[in-house]
C-alpha positions in Angstrom: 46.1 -25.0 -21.1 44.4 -23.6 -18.2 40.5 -25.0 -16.9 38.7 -24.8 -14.0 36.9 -28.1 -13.4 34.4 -29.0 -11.1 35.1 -31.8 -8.1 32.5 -34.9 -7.6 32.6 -36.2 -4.2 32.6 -40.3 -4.9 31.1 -42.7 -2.5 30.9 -46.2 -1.6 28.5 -48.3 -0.1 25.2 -46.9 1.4 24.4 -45.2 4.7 23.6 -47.2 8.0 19.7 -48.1 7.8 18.9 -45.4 10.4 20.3 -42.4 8.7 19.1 -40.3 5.7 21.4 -38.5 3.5 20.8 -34.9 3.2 23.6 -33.6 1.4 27.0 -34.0 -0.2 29.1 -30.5 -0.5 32.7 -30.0 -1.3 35.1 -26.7 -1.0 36.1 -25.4 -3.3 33.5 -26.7 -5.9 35.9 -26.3 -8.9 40.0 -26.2 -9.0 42.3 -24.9 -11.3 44.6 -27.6 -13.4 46.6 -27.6 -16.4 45.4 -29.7 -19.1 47.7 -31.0 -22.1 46.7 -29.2 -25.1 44.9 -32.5 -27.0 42.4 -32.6 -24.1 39.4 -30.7 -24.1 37.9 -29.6 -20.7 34.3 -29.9 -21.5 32.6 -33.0 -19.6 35.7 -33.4 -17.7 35.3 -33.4 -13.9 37.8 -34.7 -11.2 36.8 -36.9 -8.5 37.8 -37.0 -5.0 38.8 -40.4 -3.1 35.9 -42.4 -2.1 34.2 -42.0 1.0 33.0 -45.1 2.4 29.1 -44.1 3.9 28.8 -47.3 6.1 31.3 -45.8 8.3 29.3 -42.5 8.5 27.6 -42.3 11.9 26.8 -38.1 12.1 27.4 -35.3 10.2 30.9 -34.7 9.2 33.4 -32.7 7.2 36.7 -34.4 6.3 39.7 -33.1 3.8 40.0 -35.8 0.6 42.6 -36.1 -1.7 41.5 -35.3 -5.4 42.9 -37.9 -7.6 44.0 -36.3 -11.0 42.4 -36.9 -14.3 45.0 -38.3 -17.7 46.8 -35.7 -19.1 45.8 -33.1 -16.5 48.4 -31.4 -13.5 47.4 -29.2 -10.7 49.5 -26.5 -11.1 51.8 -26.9 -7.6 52.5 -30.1 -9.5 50.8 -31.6 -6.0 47.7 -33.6 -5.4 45.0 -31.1 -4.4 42.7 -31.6 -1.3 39.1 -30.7 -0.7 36.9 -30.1 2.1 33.8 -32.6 2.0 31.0 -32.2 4.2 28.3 -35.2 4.4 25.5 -34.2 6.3 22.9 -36.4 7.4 19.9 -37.1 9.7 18.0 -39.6 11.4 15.4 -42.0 9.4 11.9 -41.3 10.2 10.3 -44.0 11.9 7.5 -44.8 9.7 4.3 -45.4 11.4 
């Protein structure tokens, strides 16, 4: 069977003190895999390898390995990669 599902970008740890997290994206959003027939694709997800955002210091894009879900494939029967892009900005200083 056939299903697009979506990719969550997991994380770890928090942000150093001084930054602010503004926003989490990932390309493509979705991917196509090929489920076994006995699992249904609604409420499934995958889920990217962890980024660690004590080491994040600026904005930045990185390619992550997407770590397969039981019973599901990608269909180049290869681990798929997505682009993540974690952008953040200074705390401000509060008066």
């Amino acid at each position: 069977v056939v299903a697009h599902l979506p990719v969550h970008v997991a994380t770890v740890n928090r942000l150093p003190d001084h930054l602010v997290l503004q926003k989490i994206s990932v390309k493509p959003a979705a991917l196509r895999v090929l489920l076994d027939s006995w699992i249904k694709p609604a409420g499934l997800r995958l889920e990217t390898e962890p980024v660690d955002l004590q080491n994040i210091t600026s904005s930045v894009t990185m390619t992550l390995k997407v770590n397969a879900v039981p019973g599901a494939s990608f269909p180049d029967g290869k681990s798929a990669r997505v682009q993540v892009a974690v952008r953040v900005k200074p705390k401000e200083p509060t008066p």
